[in-house]
mmCIF file of the N, C-alpha and C atoms, coordinates in Angstrom:
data_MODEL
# 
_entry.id   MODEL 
# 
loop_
_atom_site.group_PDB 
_atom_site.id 
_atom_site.type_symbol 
_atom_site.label_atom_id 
_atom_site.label_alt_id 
_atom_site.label_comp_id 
_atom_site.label_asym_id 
_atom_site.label_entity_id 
_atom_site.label_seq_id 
_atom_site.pdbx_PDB_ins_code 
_atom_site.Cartn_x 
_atom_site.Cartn_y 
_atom_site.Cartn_z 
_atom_site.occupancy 
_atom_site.B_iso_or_equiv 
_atom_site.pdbx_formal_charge 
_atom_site.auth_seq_id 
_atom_site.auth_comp_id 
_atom_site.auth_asym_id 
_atom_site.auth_atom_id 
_atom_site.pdbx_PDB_model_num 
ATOM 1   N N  . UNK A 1 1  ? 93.952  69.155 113.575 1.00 0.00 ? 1  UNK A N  1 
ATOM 2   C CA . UNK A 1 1  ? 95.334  69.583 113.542 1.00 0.00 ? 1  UNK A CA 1 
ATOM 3   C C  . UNK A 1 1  ? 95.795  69.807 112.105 1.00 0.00 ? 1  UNK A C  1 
ATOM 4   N N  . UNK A 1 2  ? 95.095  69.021 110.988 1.00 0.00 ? 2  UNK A N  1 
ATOM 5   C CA . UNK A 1 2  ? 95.850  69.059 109.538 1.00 0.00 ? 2  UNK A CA 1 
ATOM 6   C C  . UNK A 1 2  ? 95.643  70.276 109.397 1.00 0.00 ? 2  UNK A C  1 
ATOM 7   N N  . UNK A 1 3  ? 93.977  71.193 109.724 1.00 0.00 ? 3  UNK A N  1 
ATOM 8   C CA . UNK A 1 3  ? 93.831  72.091 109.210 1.00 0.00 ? 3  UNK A CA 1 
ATOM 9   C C  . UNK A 1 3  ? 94.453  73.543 109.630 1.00 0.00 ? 3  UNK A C  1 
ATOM 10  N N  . UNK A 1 4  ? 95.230  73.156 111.319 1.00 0.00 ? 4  UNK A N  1 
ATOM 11  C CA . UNK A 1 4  ? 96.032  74.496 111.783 1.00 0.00 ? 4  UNK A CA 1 
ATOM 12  C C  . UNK A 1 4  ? 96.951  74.437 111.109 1.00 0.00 ? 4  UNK A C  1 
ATOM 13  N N  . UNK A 1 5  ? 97.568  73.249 110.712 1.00 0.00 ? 5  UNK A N  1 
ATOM 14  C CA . UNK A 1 5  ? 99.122  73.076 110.378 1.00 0.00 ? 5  UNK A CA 1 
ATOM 15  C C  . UNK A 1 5  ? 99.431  73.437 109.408 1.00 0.00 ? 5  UNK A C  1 
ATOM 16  N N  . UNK A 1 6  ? 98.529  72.721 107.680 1.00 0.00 ? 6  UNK A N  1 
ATOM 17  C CA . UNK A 1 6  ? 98.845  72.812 106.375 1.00 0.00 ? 6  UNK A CA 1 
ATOM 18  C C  . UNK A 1 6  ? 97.681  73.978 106.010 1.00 0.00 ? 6  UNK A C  1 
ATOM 19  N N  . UNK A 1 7  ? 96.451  74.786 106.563 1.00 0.00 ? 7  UNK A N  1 
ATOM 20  C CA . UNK A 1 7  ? 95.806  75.786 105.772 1.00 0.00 ? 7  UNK A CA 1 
ATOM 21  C C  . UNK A 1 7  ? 96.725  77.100 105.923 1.00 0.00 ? 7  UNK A C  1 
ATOM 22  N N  . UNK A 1 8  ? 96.705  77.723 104.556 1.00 0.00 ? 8  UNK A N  1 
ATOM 23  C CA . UNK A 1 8  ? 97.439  78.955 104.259 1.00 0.00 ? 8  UNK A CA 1 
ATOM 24  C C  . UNK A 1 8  ? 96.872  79.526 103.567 1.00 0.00 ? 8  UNK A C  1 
ATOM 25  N N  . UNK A 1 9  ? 96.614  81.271 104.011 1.00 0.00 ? 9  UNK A N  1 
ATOM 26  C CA . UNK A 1 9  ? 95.841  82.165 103.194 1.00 0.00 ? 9  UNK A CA 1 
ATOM 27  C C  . UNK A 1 9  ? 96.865  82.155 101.990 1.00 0.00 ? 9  UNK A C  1 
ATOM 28  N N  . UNK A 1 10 ? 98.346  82.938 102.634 1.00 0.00 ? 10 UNK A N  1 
ATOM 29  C CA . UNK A 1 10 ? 99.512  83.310 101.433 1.00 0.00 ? 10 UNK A CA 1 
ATOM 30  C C  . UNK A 1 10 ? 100.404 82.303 101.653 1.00 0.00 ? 10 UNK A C  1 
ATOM 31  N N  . UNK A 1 11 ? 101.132 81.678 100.415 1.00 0.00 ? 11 UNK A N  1 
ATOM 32  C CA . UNK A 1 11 ? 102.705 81.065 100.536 1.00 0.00 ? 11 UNK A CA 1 
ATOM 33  C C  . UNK A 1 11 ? 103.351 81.479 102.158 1.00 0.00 ? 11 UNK A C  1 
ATOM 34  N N  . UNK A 1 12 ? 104.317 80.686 102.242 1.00 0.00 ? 12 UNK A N  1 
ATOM 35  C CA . UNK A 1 12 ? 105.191 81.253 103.476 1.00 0.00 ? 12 UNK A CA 1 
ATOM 36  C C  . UNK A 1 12 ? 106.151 82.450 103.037 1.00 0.00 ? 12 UNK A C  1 
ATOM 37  N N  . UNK A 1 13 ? 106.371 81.764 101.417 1.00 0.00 ? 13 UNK A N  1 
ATOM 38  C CA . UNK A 1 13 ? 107.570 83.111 101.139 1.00 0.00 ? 13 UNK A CA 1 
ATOM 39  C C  . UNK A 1 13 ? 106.638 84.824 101.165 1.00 0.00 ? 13 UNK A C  1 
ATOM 40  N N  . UNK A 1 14 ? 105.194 84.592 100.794 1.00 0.00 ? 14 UNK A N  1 
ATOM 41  C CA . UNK A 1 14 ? 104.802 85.932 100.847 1.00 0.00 ? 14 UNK A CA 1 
ATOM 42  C C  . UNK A 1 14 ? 104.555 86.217 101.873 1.00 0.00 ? 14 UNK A C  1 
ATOM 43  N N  . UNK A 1 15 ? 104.522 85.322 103.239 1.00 0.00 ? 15 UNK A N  1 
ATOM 44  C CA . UNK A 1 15 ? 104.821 86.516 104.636 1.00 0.00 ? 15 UNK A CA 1 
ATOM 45  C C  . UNK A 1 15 ? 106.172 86.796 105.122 1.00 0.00 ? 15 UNK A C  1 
ATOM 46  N N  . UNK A 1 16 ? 107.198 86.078 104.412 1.00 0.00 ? 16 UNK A N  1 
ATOM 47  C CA . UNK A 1 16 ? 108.500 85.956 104.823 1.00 0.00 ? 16 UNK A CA 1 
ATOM 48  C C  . UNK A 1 16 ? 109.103 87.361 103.921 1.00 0.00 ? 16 UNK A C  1 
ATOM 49  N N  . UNK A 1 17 ? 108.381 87.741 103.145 1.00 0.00 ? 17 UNK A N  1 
ATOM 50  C CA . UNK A 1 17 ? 109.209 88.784 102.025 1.00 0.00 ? 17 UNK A CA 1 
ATOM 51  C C  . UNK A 1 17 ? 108.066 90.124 102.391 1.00 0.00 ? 17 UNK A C  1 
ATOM 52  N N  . UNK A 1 18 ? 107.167 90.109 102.439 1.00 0.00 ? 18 UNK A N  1 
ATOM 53  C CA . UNK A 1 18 ? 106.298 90.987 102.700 1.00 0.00 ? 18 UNK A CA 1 
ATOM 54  C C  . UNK A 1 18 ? 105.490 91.113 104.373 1.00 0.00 ? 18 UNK A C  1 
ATOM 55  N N  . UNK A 1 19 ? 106.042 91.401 105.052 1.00 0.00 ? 19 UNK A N  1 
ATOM 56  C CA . UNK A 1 19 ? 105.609 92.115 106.467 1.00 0.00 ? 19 UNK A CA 1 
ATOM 57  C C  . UNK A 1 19 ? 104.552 93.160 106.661 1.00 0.00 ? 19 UNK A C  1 
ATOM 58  N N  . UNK A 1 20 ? 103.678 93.354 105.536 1.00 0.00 ? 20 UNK A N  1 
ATOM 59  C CA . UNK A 1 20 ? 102.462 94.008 105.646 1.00 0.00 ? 20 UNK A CA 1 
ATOM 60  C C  . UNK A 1 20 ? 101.552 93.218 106.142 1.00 0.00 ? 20 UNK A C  1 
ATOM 61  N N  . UNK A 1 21 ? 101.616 91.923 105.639 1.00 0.00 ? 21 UNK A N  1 
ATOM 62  C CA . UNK A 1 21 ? 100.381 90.820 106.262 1.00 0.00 ? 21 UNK A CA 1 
ATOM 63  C C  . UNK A 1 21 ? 100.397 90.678 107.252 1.00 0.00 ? 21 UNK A C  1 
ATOM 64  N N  . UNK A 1 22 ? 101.203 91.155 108.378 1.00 0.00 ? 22 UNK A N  1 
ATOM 65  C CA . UNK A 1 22 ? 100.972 90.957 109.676 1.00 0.00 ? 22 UNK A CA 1 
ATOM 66  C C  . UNK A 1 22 ? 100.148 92.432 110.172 1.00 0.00 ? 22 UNK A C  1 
ATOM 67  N N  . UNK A 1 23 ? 99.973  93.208 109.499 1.00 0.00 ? 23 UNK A N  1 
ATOM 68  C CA . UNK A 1 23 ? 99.180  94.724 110.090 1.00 0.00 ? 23 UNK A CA 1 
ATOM 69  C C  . UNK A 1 23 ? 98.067  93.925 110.463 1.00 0.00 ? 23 UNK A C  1 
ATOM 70  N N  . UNK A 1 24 ? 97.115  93.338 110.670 1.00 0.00 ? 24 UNK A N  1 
ATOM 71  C CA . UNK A 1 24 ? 95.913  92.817 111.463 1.00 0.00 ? 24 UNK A CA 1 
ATOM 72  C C  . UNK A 1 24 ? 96.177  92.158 112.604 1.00 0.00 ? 24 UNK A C  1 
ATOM 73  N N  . UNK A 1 25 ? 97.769  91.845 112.784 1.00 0.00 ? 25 UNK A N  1 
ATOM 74  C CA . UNK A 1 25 ? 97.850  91.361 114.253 1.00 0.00 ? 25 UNK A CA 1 
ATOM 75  C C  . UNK A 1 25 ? 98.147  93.219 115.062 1.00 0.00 ? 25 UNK A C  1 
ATOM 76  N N  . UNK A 1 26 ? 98.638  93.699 114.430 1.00 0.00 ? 26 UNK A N  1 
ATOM 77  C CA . UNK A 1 26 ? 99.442  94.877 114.541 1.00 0.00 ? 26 UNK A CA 1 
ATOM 78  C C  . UNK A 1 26 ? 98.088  96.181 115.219 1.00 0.00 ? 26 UNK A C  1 
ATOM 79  N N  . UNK A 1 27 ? 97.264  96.060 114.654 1.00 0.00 ? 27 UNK A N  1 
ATOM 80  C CA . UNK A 1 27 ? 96.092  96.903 114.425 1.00 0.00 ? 27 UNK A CA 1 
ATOM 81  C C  . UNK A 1 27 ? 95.127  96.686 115.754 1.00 0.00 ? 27 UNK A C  1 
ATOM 82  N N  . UNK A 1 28 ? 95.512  95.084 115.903 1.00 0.00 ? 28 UNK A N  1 
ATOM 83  C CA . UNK A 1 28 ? 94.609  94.384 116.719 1.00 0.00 ? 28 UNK A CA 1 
ATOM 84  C C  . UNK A 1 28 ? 92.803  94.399 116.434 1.00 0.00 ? 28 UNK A C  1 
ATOM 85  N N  . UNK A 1 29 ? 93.130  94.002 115.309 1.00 0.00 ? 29 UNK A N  1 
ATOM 86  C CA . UNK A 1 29 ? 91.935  93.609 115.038 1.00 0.00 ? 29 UNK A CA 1 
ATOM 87  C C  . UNK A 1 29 ? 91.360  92.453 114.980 1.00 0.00 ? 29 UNK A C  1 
ATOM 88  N N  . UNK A 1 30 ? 91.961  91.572 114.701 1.00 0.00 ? 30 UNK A N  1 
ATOM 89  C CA . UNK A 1 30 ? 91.507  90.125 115.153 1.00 0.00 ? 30 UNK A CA 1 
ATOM 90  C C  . UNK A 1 30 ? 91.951  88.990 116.414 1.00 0.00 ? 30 UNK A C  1 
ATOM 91  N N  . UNK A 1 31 ? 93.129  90.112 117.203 1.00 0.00 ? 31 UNK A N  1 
ATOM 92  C CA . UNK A 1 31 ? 93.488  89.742 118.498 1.00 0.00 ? 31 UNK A CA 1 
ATOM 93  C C  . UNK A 1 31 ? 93.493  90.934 119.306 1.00 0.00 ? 31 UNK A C  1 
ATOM 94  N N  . UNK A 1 32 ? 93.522  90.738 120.371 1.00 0.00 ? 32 UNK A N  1 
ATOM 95  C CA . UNK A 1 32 ? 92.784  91.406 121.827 1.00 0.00 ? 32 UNK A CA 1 
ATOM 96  C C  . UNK A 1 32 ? 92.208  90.602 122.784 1.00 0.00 ? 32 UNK A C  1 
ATOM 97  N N  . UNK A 1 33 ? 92.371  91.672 123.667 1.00 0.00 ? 33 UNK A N  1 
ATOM 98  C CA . UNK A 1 33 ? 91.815  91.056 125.066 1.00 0.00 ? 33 UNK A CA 1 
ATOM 99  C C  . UNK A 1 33 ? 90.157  90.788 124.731 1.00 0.00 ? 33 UNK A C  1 
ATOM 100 N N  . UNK A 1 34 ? 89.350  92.349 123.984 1.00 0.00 ? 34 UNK A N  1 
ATOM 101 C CA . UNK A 1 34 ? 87.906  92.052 123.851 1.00 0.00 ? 34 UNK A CA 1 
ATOM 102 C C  . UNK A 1 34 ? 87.636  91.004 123.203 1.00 0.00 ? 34 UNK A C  1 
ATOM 103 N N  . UNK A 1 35 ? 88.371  90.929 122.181 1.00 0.00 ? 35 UNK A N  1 
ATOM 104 C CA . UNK A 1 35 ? 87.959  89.642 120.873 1.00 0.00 ? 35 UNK A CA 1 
ATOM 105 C C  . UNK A 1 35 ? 88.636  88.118 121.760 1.00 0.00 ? 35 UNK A C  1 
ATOM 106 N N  . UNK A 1 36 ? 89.284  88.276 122.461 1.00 0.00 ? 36 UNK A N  1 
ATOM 107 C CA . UNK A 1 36 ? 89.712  86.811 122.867 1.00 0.00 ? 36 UNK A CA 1 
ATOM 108 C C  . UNK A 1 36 ? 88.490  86.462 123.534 1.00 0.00 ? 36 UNK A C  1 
ATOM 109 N N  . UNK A 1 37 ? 88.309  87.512 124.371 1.00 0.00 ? 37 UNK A N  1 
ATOM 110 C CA . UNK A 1 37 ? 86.716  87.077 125.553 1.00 0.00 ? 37 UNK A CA 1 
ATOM 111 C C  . UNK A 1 37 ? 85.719  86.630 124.707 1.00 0.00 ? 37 UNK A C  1 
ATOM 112 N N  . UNK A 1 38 ? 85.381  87.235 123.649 1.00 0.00 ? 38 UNK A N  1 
ATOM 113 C CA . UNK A 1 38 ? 84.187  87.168 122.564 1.00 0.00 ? 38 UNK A CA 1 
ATOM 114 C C  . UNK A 1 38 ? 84.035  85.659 122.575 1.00 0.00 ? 38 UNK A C  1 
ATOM 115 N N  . UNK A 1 39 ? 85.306  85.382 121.361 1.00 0.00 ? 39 UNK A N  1 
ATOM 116 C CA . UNK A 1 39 ? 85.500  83.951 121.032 1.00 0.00 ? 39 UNK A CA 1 
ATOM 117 C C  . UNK A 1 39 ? 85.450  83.273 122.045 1.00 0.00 ? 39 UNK A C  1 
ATOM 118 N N  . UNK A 1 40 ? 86.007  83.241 123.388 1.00 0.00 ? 40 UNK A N  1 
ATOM 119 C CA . UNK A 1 40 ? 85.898  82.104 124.630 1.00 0.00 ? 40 UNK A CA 1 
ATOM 120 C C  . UNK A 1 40 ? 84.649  82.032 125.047 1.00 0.00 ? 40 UNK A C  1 
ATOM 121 N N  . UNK A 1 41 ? 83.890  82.820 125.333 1.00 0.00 ? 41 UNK A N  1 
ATOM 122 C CA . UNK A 1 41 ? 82.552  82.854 125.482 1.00 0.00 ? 41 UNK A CA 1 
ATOM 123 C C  . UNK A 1 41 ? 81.683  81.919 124.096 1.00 0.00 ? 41 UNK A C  1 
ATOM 124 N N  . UNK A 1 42 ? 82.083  82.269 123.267 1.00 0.00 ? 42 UNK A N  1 
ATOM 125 C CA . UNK A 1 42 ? 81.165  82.091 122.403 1.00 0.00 ? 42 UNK A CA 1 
ATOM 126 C C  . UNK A 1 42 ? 81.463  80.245 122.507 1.00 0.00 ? 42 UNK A C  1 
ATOM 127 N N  . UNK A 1 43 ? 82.807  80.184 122.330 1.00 0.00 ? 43 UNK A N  1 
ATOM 128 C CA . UNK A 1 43 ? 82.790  78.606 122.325 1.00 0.00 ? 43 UNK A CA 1 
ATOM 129 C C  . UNK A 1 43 ? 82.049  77.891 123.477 1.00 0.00 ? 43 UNK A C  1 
ATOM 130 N N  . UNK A 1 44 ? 82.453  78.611 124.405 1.00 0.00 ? 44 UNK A N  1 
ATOM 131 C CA . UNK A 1 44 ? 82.195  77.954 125.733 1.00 0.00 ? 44 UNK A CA 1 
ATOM 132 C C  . UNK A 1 44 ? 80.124  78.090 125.453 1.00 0.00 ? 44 UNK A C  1 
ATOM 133 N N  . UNK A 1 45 ? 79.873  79.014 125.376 1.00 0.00 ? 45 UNK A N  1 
ATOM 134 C CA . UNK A 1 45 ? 78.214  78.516 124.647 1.00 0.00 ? 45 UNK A CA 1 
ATOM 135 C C  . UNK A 1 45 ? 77.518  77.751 123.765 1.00 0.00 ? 45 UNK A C  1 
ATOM 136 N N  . UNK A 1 46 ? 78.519  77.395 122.901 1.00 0.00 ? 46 UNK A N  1 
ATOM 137 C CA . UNK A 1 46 ? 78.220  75.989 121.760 1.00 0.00 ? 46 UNK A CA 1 
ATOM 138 C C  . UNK A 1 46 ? 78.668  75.059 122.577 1.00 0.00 ? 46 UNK A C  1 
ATOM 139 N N  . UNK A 1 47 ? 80.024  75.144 123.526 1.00 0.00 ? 47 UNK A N  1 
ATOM 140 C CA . UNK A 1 47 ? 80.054  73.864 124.262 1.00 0.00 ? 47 UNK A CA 1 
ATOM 141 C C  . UNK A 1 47 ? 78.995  73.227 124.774 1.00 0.00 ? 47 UNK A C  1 
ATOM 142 N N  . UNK A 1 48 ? 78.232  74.425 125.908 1.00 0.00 ? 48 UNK A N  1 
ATOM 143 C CA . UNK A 1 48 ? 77.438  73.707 126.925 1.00 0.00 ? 48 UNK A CA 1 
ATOM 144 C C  . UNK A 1 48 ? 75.620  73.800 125.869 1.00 0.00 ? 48 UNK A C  1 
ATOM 145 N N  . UNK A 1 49 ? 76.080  73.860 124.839 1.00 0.00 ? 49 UNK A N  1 
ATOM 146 C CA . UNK A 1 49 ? 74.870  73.543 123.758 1.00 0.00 ? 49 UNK A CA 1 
ATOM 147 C C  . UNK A 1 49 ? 74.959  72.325 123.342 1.00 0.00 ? 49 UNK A C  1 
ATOM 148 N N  . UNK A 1 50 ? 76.093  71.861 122.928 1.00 0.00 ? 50 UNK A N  1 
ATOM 149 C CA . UNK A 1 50 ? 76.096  70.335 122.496 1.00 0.00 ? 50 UNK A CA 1 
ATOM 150 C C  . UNK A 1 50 ? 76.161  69.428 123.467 1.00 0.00 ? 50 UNK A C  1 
ATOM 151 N N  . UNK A 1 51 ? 76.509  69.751 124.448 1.00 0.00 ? 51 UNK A N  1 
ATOM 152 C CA . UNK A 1 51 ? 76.305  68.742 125.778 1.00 0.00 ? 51 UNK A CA 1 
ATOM 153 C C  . UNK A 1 51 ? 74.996  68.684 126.477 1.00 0.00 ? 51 UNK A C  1 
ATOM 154 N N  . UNK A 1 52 ? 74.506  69.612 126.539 1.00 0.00 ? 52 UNK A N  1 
ATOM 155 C CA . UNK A 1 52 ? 72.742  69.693 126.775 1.00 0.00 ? 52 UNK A CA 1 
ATOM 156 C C  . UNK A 1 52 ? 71.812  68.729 125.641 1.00 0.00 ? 52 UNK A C  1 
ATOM 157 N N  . UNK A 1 53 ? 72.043  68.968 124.473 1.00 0.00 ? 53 UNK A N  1 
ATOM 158 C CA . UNK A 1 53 ? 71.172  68.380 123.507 1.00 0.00 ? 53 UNK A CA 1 
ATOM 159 C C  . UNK A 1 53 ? 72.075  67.087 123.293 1.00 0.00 ? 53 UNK A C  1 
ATOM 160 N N  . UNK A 1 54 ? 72.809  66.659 123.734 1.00 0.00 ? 54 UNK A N  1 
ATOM 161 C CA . UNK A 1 54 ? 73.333  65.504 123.292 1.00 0.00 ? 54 UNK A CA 1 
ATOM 162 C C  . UNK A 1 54 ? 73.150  64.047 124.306 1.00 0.00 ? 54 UNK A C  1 
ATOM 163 N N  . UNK A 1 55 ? 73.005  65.459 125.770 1.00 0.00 ? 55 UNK A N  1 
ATOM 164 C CA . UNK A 1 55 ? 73.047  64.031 126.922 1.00 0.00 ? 55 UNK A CA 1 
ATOM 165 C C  . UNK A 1 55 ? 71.204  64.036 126.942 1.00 0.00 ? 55 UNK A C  1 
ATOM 166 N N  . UNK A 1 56 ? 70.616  65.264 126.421 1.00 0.00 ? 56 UNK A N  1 
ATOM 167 C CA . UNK A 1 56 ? 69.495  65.208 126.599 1.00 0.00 ? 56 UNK A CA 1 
ATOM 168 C C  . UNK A 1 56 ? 68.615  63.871 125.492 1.00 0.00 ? 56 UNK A C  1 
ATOM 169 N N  . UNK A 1 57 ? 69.369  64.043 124.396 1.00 0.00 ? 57 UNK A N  1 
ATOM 170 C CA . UNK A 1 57 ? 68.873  63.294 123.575 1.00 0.00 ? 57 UNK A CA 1 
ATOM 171 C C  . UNK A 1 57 ? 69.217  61.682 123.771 1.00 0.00 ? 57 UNK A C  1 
ATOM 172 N N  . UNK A 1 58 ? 70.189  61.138 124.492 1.00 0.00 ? 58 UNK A N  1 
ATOM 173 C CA . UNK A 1 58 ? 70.649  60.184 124.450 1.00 0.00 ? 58 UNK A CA 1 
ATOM 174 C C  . UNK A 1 58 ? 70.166  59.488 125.932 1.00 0.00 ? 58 UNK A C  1 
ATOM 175 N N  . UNK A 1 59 ? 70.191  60.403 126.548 1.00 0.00 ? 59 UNK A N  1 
ATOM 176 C CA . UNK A 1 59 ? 69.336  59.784 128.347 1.00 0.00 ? 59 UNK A CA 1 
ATOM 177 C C  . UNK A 1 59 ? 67.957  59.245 128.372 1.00 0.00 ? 59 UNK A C  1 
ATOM 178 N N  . UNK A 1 60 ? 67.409  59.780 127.536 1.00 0.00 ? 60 UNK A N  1 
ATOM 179 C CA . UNK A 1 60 ? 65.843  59.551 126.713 1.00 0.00 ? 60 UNK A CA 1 
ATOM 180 C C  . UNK A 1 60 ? 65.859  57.559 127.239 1.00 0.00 ? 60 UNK A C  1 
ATOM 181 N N  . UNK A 1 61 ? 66.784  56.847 126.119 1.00 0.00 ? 61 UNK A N  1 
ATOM 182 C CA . UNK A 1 61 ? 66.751  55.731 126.621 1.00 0.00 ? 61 UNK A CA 1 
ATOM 183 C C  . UNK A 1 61 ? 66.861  55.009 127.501 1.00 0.00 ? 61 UNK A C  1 
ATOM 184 N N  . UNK A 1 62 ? 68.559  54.540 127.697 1.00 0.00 ? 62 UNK A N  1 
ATOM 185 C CA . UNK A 1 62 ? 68.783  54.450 129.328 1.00 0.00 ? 62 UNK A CA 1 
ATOM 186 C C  . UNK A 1 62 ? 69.645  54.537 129.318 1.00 0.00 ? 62 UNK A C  1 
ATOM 187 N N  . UNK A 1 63 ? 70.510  55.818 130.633 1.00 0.00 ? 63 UNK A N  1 
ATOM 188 C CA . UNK A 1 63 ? 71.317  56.531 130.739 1.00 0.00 ? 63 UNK A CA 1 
ATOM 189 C C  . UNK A 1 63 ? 72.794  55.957 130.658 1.00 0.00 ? 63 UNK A C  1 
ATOM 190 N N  . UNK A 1 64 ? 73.574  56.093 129.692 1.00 0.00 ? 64 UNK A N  1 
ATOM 191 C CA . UNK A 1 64 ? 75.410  55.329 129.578 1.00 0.00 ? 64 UNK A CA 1 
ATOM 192 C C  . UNK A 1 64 ? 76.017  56.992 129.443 1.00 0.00 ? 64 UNK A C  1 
ATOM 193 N N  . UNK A 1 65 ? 77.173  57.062 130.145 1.00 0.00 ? 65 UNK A N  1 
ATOM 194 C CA . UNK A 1 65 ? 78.093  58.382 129.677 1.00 0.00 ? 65 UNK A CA 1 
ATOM 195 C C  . UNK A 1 65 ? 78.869  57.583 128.301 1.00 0.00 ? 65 UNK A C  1 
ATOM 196 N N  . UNK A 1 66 ? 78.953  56.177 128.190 1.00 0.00 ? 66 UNK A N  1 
ATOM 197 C CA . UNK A 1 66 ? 79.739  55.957 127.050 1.00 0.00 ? 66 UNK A CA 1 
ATOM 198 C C  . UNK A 1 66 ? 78.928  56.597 125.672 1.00 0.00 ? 66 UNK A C  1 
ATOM 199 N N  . UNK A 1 67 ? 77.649  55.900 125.529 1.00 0.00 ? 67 UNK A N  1 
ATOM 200 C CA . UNK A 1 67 ? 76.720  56.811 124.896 1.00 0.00 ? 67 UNK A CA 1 
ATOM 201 C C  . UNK A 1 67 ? 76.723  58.192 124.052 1.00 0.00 ? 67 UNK A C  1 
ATOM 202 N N  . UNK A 1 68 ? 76.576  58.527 125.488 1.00 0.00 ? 68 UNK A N  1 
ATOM 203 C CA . UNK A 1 68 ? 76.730  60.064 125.535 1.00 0.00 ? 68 UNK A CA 1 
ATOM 204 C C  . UNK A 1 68 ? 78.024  60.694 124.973 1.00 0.00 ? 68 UNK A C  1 
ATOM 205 N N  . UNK A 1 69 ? 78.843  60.411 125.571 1.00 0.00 ? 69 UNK A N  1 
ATOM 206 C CA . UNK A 1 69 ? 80.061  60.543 125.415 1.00 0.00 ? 69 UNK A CA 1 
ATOM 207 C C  . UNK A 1 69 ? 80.733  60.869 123.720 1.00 0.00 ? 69 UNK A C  1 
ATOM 208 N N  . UNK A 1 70 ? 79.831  59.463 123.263 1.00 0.00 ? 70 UNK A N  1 
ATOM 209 C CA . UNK A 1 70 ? 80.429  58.940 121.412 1.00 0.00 ? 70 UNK A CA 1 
ATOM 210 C C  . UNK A 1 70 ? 79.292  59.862 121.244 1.00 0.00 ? 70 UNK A C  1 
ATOM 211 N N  . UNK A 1 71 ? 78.615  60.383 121.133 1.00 0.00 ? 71 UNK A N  1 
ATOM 212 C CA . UNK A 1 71 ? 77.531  61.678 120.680 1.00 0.00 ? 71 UNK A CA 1 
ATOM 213 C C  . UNK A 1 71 ? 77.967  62.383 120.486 1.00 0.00 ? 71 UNK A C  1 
ATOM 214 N N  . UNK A 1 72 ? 78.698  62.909 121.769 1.00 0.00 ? 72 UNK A N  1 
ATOM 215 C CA . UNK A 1 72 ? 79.148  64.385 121.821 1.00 0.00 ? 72 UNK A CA 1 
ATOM 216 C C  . UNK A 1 72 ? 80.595  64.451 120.939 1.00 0.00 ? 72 UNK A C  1 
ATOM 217 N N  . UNK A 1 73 ? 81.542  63.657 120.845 1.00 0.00 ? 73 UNK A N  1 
ATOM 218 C CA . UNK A 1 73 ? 82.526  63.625 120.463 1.00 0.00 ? 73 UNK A CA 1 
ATOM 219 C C  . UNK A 1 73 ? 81.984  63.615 118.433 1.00 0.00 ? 73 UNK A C  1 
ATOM 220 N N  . UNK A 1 74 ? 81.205  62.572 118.187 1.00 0.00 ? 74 UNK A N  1 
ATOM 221 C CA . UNK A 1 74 ? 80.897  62.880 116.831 1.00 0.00 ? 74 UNK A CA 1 
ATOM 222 C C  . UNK A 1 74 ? 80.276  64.382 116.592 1.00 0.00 ? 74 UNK A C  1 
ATOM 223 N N  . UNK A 1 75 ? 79.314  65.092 117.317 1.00 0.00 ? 75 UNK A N  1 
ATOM 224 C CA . UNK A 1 75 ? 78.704  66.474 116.850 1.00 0.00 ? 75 UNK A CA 1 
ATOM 225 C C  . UNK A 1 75 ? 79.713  67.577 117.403 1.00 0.00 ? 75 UNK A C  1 
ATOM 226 N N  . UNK A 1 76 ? 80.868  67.738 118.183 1.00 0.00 ? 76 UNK A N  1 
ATOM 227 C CA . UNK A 1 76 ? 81.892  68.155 118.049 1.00 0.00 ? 76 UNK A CA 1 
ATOM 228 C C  . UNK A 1 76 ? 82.824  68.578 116.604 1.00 0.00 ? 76 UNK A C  1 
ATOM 229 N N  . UNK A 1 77 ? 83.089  66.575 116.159 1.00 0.00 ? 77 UNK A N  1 
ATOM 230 C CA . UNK A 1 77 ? 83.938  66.570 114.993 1.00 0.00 ? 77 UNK A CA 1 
ATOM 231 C C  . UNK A 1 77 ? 83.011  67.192 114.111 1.00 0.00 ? 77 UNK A C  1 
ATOM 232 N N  . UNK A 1 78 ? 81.839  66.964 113.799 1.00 0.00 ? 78 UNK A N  1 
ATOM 233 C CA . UNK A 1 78 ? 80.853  67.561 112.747 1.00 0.00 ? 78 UNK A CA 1 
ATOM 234 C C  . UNK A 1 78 ? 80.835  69.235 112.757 1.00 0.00 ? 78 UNK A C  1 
ATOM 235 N N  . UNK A 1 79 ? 80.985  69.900 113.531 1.00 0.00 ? 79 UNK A N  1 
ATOM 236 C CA . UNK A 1 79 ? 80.653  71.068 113.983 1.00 0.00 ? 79 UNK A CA 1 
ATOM 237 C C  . UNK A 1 79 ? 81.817  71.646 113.379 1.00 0.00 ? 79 UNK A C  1 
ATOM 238 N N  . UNK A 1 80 ? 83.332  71.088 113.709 1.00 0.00 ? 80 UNK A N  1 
ATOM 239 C CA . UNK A 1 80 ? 84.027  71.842 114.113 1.00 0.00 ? 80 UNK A CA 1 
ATOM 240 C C  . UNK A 1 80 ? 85.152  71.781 112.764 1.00 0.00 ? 80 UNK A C  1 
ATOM 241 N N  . UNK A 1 81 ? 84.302  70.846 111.669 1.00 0.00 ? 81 UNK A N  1 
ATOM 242 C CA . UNK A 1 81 ? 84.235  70.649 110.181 1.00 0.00 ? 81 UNK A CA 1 
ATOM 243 C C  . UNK A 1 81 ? 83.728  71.125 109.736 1.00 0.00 ? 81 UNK A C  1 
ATOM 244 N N  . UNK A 1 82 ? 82.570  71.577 109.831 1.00 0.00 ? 82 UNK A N  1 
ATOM 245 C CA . UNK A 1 82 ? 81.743  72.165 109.102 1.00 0.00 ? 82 UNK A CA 1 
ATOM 246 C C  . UNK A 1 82 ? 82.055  73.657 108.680 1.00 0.00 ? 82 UNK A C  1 
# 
């Protein structure tokens, strides 16, 4: 959340005074219906990637969802830092 809230390409005053920086929503180039699907897909494929290698790696011993669970939640946070 810190990083939706406080990261900023420009000041607020330079989108508040200058309304050109919004031409890429405008253009639709980085929003759309195609590009929304892209990105949902794509997450939704790293999802069921880290849950495969995570319950896979951790069932090996003997099977806990708590386990599992604190796996997936740390290579999530790692991932989604990185």
């Amino acid at each position: 959340m810190w990083f939706a809230v406080f990261d900023y390409e420009h000041p607020r005053r330079t989108f508040l005074s200058d309304p050109s920086k919004y031409a890429i929503g405008f253009r639709k180039e980085c929003f759309g219906t195609k590009v929304f699907w892209y990105w949902f897909s794509y997450g939704g494929i790293q999802a069921l990637a880290i849950l495969y290698f995570c319950f896979y790696a951790i069932e090996q011993d003997e099977p806990s969802i708590y386990k599992s669970g604190a796996v997936v939640l740390g290579a999530v946070v790692l991932i989604v830092n990185y």
